[in-house]
N, C-alpha and C positions, 0 to 999 in steps of 0.2 A: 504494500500500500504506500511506502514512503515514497518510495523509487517512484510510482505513478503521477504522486502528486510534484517530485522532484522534477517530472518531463511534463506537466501543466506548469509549473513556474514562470515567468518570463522572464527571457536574459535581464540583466540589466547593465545599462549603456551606463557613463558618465557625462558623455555631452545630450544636450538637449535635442539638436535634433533626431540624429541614432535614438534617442529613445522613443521621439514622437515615429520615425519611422519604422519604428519593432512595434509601437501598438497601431498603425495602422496595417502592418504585413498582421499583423493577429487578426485583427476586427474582419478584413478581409478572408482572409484563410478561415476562419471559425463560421463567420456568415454564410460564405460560400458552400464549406461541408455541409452546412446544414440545410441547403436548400437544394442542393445534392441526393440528400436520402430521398425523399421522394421519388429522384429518377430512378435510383436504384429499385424502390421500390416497384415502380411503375413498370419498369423493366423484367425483372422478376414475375410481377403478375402477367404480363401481354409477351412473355419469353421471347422480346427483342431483344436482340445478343449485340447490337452496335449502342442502344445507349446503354445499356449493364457494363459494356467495356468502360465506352467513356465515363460515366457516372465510376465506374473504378476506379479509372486511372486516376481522374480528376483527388479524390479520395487520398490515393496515395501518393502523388505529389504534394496533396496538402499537407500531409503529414511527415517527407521528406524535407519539407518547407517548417515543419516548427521545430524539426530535429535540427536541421542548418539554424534556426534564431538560436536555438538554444548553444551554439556551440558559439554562438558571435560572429557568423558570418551573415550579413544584413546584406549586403551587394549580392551576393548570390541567390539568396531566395528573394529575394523582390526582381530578381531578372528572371527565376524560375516561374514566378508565378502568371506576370502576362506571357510569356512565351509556351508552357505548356496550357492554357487558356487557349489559346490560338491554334496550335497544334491540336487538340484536343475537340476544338471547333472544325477546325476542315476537314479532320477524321468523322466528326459526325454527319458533317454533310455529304461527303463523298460515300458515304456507305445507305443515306437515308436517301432522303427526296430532293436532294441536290441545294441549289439554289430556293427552290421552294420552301425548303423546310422553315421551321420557325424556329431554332437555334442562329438563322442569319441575321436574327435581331443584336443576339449578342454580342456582334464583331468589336460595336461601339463601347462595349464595356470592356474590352480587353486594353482600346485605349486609355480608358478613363485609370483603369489598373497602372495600367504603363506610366500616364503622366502624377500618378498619386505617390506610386513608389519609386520611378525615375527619376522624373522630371519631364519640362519642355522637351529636349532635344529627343527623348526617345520614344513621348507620345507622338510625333511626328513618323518617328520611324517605325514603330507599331503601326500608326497607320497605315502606311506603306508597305506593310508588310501585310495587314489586311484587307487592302486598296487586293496585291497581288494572288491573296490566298483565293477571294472573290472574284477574280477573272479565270483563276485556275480550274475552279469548280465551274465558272460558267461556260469553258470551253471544254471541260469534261464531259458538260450534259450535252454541247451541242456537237462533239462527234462519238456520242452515243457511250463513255465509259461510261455514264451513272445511269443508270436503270429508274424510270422516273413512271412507271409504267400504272404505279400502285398510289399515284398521285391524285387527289380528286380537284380537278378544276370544277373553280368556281362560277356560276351565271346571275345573272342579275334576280335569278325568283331568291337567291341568299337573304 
């Protein structure tokens, strides 16, 4: 039990910012787990095996990410976290309903991650990086790799 509560602890920093940016890498990583279960969950019940990955992986980078705070490395897990985000987003579109799906809402929050825990310079480059993941998948669906077949278009009696 010690041990447990010893790996829920929060580093702690001496300067100010480092610490404000270990409890925003927390509030993030904690938030996000837990609005995670649910896919897990969802997944498990409707036995789709691409969000049960993602909804995984997601999971265990989080928790890769509080073992890195805990050790005092703050640069690496706040680089890990929008980047596996992003990663972790193209994987789900590339195996779901491509472009369609509604995890492409997300893309914007991987910025939002990027410039909380970066800064300017790299929420520009996150975006650009999901400016490119976004054209990746859109020209996947249009020479036919993503299989969009199980997609229901929408008409105006919605």
């Amino acid at each position: 039990m010690r041990t447990l509560l010893h790996l829920l602890e929060p580093a702690n920093f001496d300067e100010g910012e480092k610490r404000r940016n270990t409890r925003v890498i927390q509030l993030v990583l904690v938030t996000s787990s837990l609005s995670t279960l649910p896919f897990v969950a969802q997944s498990l019940w409707q036995t789709n095996l691409s969000i049960f990955i993602a909804s995984i992986s997601f999971l265990v980078v989080a928790v890769i990410c509080w073992l890195l705070l805990q050790r005092g490395h703050l640069m690496t897990a706040s680089f890990l976290v929008p980047s596996a985000l992003l990663g972790i987003l193209t994987y789900r579109l590339f195996t779901s309903s491509g472009i369609h799906d509604t995890a492409t809402i997300l893309y914007p929050l991987v910025v939002v991650f990027a410039s909380l825990l970066l800064g300017r310079r790299a929420a520009v480059s996150f975006l650009a990086l999901s400016i490119i993941s976004i054209y990746a998948v859109i020209e996947a669906e249009r020479i036919g790799a993503i299989d969009i077949t199980t997609f229901y278009f929408a008409d105006y009696t919605d």
